[in-house]
N, C-alpha and C positions, 0 to 999 in steps of 0.2 A: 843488795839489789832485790827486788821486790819480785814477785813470782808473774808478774803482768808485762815489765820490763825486760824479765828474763824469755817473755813469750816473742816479744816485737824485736829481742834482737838474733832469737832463732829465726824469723821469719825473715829478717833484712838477710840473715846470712843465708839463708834458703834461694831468697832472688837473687842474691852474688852468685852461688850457684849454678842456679839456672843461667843466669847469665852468661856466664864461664864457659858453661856447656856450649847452649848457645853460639857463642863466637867461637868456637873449636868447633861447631859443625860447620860453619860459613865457611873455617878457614883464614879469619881477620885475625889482624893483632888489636892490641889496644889502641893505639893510634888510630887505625886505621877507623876505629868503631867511634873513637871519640871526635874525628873531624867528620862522620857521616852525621853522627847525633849533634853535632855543632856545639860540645862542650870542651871545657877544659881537660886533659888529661888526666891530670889529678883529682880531677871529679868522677872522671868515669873509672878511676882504679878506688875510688872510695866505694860507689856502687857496686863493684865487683867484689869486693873484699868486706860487703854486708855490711857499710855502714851507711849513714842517710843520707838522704840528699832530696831538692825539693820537686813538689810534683809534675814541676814541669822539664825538668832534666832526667826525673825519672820515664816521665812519657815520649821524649825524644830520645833516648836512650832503647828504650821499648822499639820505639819504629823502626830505629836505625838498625837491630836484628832482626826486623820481620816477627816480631812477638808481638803479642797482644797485650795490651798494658794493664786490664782487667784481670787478666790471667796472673799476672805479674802481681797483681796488690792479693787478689786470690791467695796467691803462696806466699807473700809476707802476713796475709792475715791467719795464717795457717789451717786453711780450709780445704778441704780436697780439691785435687785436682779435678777434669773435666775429662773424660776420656777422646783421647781423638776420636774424630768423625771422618 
């Protein structure tokens, strides 16, 4: 694995993460997150468990927690965060 590779899939795992967190602050289960986002199940525990998925289940995904999807590529690109305002 190449040291560029190894960056993007800290990052993915980073927004699993956040994600995780996330929906343990809402209170949702997975389910409940994956018929709000309008995705597959098994698509929304891939994005939870920091692997890929494409930019438009990653941005419905996003909305369906009330996150910000900028935010979201932010920390898969491995960039600081933003301090809340």
């Amino acid at each position: 694995m190449t040291e560029a590779s190894n960056g993007a899939d800290e990052g993915l795992r980073a927004v699993g993460r956040a994600v995780f967190v996330r929906r343990g602050q809402l209170g949702l289960t997975q389910v409940q997150v994956a018929e709000r986002a309008r995705v597959d199940m098994k698509t929304f525990r891939r994005m939870e468990s920091g692997e890929p998925v494409n930019a438009k289940t990653f941005v419905s995904i996003a909305l369906a927690l009330g996150l910000d999807a900028g935010e979201l590529q932010r920390i898969a690109d491995g960039e600081p965060q933003r301090a809340a305002s």
